[in-house]
C-alpha positions in Angstrom: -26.4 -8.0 -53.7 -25.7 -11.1 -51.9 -26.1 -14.7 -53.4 -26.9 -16.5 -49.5 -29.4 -19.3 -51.3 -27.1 -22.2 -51.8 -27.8 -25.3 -49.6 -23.7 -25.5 -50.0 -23.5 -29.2 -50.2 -19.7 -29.3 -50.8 -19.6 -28.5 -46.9 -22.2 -31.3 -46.1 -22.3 -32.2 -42.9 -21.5 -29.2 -41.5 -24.1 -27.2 -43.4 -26.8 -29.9 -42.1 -26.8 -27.7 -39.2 -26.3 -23.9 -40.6 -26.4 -22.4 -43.8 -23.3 -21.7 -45.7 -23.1 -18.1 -45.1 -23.2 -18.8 -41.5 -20.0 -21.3 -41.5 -17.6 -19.6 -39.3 -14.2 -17.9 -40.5 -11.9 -16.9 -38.0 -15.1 -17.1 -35.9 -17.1 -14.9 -37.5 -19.6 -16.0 -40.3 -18.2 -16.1 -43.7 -21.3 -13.6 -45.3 -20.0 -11.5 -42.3 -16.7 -10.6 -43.7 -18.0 -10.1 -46.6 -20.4 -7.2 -45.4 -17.8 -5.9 -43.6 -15.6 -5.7 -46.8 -18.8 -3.9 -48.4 -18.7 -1.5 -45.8 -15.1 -0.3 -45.8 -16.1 0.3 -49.4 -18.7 2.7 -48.7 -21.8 0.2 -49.7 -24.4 -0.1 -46.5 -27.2 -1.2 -48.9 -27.3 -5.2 -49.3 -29.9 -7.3 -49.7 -29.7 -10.6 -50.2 -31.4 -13.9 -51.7 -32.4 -16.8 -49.1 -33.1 -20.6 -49.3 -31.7 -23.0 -47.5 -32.4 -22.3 -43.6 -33.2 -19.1 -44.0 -34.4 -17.9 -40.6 -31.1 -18.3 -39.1 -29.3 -16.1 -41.5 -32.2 -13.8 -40.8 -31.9 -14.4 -37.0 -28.2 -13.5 -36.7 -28.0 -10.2 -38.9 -31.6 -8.7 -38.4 -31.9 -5.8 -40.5 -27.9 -4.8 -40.1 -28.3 -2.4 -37.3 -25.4 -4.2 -35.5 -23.1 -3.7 -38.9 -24.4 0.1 -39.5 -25.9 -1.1 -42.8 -29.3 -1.9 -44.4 -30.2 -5.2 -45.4 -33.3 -6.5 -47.1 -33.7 -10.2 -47.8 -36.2 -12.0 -50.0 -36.8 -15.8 -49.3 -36.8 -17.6 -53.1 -39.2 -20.7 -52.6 -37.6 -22.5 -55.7 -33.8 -21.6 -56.8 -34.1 -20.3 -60.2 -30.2 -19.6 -60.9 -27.6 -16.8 -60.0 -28.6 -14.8 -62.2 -32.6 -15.5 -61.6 -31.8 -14.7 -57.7 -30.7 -11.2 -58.8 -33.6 -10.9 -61.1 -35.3 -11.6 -57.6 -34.1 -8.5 -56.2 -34.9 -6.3 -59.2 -36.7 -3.7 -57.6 -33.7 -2.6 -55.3 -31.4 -3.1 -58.2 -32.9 -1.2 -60.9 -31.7 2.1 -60.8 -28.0 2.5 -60.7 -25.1 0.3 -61.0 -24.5 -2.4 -58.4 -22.3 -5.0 -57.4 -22.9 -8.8 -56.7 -20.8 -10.8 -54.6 -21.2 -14.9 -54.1 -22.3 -15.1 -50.3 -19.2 -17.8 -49.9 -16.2 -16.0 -50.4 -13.4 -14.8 -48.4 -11.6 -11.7 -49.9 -9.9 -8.8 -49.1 -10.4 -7.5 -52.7 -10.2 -3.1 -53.4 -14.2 -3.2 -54.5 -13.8 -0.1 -55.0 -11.1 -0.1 -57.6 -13.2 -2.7 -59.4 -16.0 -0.4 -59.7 -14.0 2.5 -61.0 -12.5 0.3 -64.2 -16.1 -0.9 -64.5 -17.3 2.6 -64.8 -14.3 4.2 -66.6 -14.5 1.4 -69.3 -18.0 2.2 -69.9 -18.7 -1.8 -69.4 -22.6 -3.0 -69.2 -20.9 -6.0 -67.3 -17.8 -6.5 -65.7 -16.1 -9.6 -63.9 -13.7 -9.9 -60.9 -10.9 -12.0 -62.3 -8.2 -13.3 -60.8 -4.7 -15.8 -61.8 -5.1 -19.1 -60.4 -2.7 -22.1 -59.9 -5.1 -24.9 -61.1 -7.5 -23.7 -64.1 -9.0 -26.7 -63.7 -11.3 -26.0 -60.6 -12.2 -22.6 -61.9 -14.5 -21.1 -65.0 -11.7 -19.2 -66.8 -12.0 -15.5 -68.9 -10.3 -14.7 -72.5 -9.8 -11.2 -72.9 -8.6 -9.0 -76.0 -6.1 -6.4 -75.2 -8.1 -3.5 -74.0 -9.4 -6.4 -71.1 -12.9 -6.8 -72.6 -14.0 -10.7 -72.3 -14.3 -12.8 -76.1 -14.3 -15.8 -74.8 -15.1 -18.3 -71.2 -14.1 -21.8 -70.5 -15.3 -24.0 -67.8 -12.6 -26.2 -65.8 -10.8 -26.4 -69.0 -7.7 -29.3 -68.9 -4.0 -27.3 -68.4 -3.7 -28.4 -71.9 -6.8 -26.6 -73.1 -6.6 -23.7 -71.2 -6.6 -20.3 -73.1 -5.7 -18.0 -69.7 -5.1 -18.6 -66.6 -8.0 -16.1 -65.3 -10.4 -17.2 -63.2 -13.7 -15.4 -62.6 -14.1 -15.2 -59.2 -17.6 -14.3 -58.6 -17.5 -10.6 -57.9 -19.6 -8.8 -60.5 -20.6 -5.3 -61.2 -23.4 -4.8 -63.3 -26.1 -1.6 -64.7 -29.1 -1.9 -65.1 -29.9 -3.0 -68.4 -28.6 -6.1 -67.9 -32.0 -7.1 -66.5 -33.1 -6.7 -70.6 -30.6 -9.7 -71.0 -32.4 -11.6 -68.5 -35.7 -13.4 -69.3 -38.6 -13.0 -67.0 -38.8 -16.5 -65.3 -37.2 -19.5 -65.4 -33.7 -20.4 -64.3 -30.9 -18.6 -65.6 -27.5 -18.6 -65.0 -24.9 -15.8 -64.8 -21.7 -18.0 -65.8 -23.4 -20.4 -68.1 -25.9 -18.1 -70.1 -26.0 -14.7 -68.9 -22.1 -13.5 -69.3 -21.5 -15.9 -72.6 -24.6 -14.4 -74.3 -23.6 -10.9 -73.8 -20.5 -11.4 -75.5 -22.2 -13.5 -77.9 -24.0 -10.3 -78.9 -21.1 -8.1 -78.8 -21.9 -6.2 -75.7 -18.9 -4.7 -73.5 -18.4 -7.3 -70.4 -15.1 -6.5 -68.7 -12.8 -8.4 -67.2 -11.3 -7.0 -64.0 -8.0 -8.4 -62.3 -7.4 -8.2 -58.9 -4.9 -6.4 -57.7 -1.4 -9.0 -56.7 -1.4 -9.6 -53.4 -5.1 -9.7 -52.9 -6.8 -13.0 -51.2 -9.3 -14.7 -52.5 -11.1 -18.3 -51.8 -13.8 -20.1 -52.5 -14.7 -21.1 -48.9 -17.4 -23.9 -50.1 -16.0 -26.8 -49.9 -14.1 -28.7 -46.3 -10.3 -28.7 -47.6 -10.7 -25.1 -49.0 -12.9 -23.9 -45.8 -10.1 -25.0 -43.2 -7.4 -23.2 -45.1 -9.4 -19.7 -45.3 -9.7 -20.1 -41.6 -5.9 -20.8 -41.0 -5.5 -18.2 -43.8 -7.3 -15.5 -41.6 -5.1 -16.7 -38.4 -1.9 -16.0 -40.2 -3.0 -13.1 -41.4 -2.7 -13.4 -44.9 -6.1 -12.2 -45.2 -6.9 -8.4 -44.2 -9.9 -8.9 -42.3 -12.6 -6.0 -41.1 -12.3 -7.2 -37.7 -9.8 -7.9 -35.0 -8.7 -11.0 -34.8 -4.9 -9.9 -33.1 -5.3 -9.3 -29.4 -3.2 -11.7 -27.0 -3.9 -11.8 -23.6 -1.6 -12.2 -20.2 -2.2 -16.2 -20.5 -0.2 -16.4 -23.9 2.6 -18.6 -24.0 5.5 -18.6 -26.9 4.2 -19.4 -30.4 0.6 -19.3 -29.6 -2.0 -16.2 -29.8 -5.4 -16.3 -27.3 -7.8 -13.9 -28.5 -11.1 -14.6 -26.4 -12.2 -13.6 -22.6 -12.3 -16.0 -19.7 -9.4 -18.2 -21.3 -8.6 -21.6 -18.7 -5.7 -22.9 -19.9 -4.0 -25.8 -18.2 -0.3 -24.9 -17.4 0.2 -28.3 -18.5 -0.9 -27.8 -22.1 1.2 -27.3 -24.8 0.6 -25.4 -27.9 3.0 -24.9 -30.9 1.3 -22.7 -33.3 -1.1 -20.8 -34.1 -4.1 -20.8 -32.0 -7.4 -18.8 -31.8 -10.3 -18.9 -28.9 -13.4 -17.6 -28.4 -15.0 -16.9 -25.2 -15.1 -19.1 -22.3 -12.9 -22.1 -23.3 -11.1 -24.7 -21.5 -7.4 -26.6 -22.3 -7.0 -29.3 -20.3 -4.0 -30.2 -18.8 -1.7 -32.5 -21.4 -3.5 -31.3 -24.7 -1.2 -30.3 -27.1 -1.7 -27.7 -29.8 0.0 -27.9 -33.2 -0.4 -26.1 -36.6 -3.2 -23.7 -36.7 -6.2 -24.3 -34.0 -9.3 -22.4 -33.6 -11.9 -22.8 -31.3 -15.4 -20.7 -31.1 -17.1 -20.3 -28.0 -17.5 -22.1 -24.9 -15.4 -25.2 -26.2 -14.0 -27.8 -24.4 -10.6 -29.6 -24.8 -10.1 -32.4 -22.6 -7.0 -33.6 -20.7 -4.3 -35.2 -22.7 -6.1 -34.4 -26.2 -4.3 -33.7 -29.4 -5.5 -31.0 -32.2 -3.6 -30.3 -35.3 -4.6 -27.9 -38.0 -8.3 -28.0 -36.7 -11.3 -25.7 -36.3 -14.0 -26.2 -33.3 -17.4 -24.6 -33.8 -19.0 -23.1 -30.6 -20.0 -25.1 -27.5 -18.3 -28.2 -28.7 -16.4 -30.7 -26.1 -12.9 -32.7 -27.6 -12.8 -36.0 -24.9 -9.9 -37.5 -23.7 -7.2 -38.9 -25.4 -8.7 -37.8 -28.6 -6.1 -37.4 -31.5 -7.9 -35.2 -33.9 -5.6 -33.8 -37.6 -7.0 -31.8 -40.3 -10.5 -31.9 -39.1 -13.7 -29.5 -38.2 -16.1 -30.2 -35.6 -19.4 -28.8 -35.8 -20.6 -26.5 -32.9 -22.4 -28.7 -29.8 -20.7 -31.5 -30.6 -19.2 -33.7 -28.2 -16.3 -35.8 -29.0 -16.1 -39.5 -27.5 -13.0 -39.8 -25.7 -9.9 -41.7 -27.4 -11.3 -40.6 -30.6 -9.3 -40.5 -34.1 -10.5 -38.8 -36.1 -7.9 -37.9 -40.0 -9.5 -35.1 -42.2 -12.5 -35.1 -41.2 -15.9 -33.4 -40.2 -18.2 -33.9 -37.4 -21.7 -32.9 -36.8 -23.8 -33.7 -33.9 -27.1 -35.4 -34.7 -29.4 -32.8 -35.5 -33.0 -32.7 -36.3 -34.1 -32.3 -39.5 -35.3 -28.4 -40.4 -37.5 -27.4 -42.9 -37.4 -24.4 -44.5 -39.4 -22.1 -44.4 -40.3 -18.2 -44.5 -40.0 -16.6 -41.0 -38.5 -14.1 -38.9 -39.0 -11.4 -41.6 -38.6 -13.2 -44.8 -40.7 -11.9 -47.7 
């Protein structure tokens, strides 16, 4: 399962316009990769939990047929927790064990070695964990010596911190944890569910990732741009291909998308990433790590460092743009500055609401 509900506010004001699972890594939607990553594990049954602008999640993936995969999708009218979105999706849950993945994550992580120390363990609940620099931004694990989780801590001070294990919301679960789980209300996996199982001296496991493996939490701006320029250094394995150059590519720069016009005047120093159909103008200079989705527009003598362009989005003149995302069919007044920053065009306000297929 899926959690695709949040209204991802940490990535306001670019989720004014899309949903979080729809914000674009390496051009691709974020809950893509993540079904991808399902897939080269072997799991083709997904479903998911919707909220906030549901209809375009449900728009873009259909049923899956475009991924090879089955996906079911329930709409919940009022969030009622993590762990009450799953408890949404009982019925397709019920009768094996399954695995639940936060719909805003970018990871390359072996699922399926996870599931295997689930299973050989004999765990009724088992956690995704992984060592983190700053145990301050994360909910941190204790475990005894056989890996089996005494203890959580939420953004603990350095001081206070008991591990440096962050749970990174990868879970895989049986069954009868739904008979941990009360019927209705909201209900939490990281506050209530997990805590109250070890409470009760159930076996919940904690998992560590393999070293080497990537993992971020893609919901907030500063985190979101370095995933992207993660995925264009490759530091990330991705499901996709995101490493074919074409004839136009000049030294220390990589063009991935078809019908590339590119100035002979432009300059690029980097790393840089297009979709399809995009213009450089003559005089713009590249630097740092650059991609731009389709149909995008960057005007003559117009400077981009470290920056990601959503689709169908038009950088003026003169514009001198650093650290900075720009929402797709947005249009940038020329002679713009614009310093860590994100940019939506006005939008009109959508409600949400049940469509296109959602029960």
């Amino acid at each position: 399962m899926l959690l695709a509900a949040g209204v991802g506010s940490r990535l306001e004001p670019l989720t004014s316009q899309i949903p979080k699972p729809l914000v674009p890594i390496a051009n691709v939607p974020v809950m893509e990769h993540i079904l991808r990553l399902l897939k080269a594990h072997g799991i083709t049954e997904v479903c998911a939990n919707l909220h906030y602008l549901p209809e375009k999640i449900t728009e873009y993936f259909g049923t899956g047929e475009k991924l090879e995969m089955k996906l079911t999708f329930r709409y919940e009218e009022k969030l009622s927790g993590d762990a009450g979105g799953v408890r949404a999706m009982k019925e397709f849950l019920k009768d094996d064990t399954f695995l639940v993945v936060m719909g805003d994550l970018l990871t390359d992580a072996d699922l399926t070695a996870i599931i295997r120390e689930h299973k050989e363990k004999k765990a009724l609940a088992s956690i995704a964990i992984k060592k983190v620099d700053d145990v301050t931004r994360f909910g941190i694990v204790v475990q005894d010596k056989n890996g089996f989780i005494t203890g959580f801590q939420e953004k603990p001070k350095v001081e206070d911190a008991l591990s440096d294990l962050a749970s990174t919301g990868i879970y895989v679960l049986e069954p009868e944890v739904f008979d941990h789980i009360p019927e209705t209300g909201e209900f939490g996996f990281g506050r209530q569910l997990f805590p109250q199982l070890v409470e009760k001296g159930l076996p919940v496991l904690g998992v560590e990732m393999a070293k080497g493996t990537y993992w971020s939490d893609v919901g907030a701006i500063p985190q979101y741009l370095e995933a992207n320029f993660d995925a264009l250094k490759g530091n990330v394995k991705l499901q996709i291909d995101t490493a074919s150059a074409n004839s136009k590519t000049p030294a220390h720069a990589r063009f991935f998308g078809e019908d590339l016009d590119i100035d002979t005047a432009a300059k690029c120093i980097g790393l840089l990433m297009t979709g399809k159909n995009c213009r450089i103008g003559p005089k713009t200079l590249l630097t740092g790590y650059v991609i731009l989705g389709d149909n995008c527009v960057i005007e003559e003598s117009a400077a981009l460092a470290d920056c990601v362009v959503w689709n169908n989005s038009t950088i003026g003149k003169n514009c001198q743009l650093n650290n900075t995302v720009i929402a797709s069919d947005t249009a940038v007044e020329p002679n713009s500055t614009l310093d860590r920053a994100a940019l939506v065009a006005p939008q009109p306000v959508v409600k949400n609401l049940a469509s296109n297929g959602v029960k």
